[in-house]
N, CA, C and O of each residue as an XYZ file, in Angstrom:
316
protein
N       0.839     -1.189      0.000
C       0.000      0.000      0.000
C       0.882      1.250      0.000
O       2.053      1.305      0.375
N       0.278      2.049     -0.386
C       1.379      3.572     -0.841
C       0.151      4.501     -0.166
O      -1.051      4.235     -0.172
N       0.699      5.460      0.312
C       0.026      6.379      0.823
C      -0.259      7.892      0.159
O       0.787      8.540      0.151
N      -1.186      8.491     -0.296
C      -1.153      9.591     -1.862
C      -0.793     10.679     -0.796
O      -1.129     10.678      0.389
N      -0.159     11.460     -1.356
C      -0.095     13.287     -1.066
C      -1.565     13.928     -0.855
O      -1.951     14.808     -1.624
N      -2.478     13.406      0.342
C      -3.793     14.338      0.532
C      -3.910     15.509      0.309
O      -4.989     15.842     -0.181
N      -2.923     16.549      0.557
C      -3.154     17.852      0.238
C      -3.124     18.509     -1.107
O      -3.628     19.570     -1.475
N      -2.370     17.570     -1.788
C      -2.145     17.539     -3.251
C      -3.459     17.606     -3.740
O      -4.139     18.542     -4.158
N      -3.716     16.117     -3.559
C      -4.757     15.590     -4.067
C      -6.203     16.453     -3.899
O      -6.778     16.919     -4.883
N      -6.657     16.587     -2.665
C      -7.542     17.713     -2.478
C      -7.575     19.149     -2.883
O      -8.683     19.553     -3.236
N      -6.745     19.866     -2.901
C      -6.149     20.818     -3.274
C      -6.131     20.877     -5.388
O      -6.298     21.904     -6.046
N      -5.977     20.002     -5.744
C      -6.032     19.392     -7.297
C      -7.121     19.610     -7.458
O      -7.585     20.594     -8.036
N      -8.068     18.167     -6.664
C      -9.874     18.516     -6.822
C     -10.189     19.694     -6.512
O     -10.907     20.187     -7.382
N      -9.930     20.536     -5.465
C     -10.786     22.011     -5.833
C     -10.591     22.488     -7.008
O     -11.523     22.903     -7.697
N      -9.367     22.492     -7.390
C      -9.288     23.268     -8.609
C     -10.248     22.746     -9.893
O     -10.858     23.559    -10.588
N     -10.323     20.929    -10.181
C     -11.540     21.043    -11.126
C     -12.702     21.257    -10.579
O     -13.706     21.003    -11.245
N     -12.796     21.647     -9.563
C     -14.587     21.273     -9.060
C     -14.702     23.200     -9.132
O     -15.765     23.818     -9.068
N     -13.496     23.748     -9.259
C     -13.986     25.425    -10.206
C     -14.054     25.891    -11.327
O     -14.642     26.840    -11.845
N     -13.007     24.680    -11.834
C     -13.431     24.345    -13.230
C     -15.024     24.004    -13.911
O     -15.415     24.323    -15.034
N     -15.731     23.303    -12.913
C     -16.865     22.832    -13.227
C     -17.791     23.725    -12.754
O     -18.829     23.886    -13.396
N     -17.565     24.422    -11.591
C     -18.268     25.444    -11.467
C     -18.746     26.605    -12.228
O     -19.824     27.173    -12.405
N     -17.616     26.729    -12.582
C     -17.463     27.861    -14.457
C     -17.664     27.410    -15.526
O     -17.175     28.014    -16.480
N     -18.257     26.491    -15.710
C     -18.873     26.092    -17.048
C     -20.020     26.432    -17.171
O     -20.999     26.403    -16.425
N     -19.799     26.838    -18.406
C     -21.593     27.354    -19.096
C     -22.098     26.777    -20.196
O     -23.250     27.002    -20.567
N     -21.387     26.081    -20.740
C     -21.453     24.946    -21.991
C     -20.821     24.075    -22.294
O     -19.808     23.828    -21.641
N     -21.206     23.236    -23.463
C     -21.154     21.598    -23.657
C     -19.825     21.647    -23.508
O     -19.181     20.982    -22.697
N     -19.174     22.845    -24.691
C     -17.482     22.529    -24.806
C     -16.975     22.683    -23.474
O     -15.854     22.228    -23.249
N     -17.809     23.426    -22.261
C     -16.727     23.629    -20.751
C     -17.130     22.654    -20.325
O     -16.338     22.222    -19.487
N     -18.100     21.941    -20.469
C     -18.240     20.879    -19.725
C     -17.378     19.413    -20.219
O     -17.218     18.607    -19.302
N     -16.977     19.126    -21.195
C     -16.128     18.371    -22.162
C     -14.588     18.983    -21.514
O     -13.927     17.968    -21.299
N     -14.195     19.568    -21.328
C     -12.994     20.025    -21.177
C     -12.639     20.120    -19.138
O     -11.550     20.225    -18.574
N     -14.022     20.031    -18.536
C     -14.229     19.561    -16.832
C     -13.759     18.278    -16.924
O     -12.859     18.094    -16.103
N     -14.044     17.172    -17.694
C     -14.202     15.730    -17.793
C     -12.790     15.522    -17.995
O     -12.192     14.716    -17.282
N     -12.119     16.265    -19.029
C     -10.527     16.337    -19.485
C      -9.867     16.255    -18.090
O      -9.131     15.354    -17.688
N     -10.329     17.531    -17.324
C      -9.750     18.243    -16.030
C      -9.539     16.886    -15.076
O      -8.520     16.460    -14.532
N     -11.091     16.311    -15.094
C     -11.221     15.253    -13.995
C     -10.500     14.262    -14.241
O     -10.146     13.649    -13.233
N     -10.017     13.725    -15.566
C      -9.877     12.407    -16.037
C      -7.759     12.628    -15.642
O      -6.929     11.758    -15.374
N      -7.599     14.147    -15.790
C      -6.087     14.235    -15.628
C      -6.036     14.418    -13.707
O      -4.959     14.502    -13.116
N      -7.346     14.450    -13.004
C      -6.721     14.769    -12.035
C      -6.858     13.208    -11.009
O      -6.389     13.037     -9.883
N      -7.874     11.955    -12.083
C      -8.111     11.036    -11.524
C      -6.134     10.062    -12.162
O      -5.353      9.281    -11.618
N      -6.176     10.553    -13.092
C      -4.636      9.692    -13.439
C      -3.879      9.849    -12.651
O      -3.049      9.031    -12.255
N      -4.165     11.717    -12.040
C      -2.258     11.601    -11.196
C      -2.639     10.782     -9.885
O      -1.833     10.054     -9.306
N      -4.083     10.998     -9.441
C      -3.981     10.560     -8.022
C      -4.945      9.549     -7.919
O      -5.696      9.829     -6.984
N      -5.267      8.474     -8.476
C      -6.005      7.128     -8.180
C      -4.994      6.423     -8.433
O      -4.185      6.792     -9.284
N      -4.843      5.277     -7.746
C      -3.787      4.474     -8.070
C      -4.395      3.081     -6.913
O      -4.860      3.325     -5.799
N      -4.224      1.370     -7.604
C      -4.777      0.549     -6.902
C      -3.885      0.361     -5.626
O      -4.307     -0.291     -4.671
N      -2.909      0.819     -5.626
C      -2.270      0.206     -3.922
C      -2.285      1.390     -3.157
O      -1.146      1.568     -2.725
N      -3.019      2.241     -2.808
C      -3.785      3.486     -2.043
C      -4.333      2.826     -0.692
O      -5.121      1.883     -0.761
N      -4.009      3.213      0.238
C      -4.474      2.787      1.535
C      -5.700      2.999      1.412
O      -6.326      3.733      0.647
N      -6.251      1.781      2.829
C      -7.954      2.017      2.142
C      -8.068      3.649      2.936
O      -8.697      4.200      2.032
N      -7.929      4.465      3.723
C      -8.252      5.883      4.322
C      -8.279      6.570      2.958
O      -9.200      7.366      2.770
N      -7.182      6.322      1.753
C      -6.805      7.064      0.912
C      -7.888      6.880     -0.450
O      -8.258      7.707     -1.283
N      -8.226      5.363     -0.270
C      -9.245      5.328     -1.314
C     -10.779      5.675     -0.914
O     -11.564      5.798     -1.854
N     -11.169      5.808      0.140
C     -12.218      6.140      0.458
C     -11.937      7.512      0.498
O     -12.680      7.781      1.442
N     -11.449      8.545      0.205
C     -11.111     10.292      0.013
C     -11.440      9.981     -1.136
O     -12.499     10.548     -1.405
N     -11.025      9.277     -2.082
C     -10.951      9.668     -3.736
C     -11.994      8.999     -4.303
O     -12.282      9.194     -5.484
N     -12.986      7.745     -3.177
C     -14.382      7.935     -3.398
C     -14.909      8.615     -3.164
O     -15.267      9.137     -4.220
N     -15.459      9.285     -2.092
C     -15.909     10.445     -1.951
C     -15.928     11.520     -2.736
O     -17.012     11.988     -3.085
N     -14.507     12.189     -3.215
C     -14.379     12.895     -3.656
C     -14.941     12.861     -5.304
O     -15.631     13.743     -5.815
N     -14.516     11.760     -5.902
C     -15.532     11.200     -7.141
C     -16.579     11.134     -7.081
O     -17.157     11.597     -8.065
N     -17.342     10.639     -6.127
C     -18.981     10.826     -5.901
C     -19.306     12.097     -5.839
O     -20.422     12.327     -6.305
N     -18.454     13.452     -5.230
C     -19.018     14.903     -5.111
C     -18.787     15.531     -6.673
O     -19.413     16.414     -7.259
N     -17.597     14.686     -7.114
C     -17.511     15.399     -8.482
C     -18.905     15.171     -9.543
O     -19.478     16.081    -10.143
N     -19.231     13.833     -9.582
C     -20.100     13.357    -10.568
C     -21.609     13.756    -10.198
O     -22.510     13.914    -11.021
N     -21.735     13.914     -8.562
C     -23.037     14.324     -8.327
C     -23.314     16.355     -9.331
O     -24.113     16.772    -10.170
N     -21.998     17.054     -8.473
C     -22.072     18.109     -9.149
C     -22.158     18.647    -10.767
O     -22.479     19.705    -11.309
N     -21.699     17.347    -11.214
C     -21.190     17.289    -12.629
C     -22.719     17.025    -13.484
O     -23.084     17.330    -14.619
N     -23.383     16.315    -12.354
C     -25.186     15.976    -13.496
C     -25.884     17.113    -13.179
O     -26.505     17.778    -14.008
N     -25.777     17.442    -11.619
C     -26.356     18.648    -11.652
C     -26.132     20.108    -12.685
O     -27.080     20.784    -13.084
N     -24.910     20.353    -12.947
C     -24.606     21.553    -13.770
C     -24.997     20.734    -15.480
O     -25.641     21.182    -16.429
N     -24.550     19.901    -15.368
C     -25.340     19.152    -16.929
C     -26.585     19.881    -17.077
O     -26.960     20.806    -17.797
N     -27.249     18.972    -15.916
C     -29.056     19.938    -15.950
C     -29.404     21.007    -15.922
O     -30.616     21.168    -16.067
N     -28.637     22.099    -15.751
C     -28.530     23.231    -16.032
C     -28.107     24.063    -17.286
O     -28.390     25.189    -17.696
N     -27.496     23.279    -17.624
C     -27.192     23.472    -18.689
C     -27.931     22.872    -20.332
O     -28.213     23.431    -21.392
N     -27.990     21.981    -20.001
C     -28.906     21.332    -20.598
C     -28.527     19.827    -21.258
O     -27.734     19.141    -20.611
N     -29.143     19.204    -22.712
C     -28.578     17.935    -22.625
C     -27.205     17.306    -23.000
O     -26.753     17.808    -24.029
N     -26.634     16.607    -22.598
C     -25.381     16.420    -22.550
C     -25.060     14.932    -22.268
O     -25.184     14.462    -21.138
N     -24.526     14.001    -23.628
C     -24.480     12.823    -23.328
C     -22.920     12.499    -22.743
O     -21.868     13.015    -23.121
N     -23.148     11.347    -21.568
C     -21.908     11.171    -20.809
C     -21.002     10.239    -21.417
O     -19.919      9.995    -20.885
């Protein structure tokens, strides 16, 4: 088991979850997913202590909940 840089890592996710906050369309929302997908590469990894993988569930569950919500606001948008 390897233990991730939490502050990194959290500190990373705010930054897309303002990314996603500031989107107003399909293309910002396409380019959030970019954000998320580079910030799930640097910091998911399978030998993550379980304390460490339950942060980066969580934290994936707040992303994707926020992520349908601003969809719906925006309008339709296939995932």
């Amino acid at each position: 088991m390897i233990a991730m840089n939490r502050t990194t890592a959290i500190n990373d996710f705010k930054w897309v979850i303002k990314v996603l906050d500031s989107s107003e369309s399909k293309e910002h929302m396409d380019t959030t997913l970019k954000c998320f997908t580079l910030w799930e590469n640097k910091h998911v990894d399978k030998s993550l202590t379980t304390v460490d993988k339950k942060i980066i569930t969580e934290l994936k569950s707040k992303f994707w909940s926020k992520f349908k919500n601003k969809v719906s606001c925006i309008g339709t948008f296939n995932i």
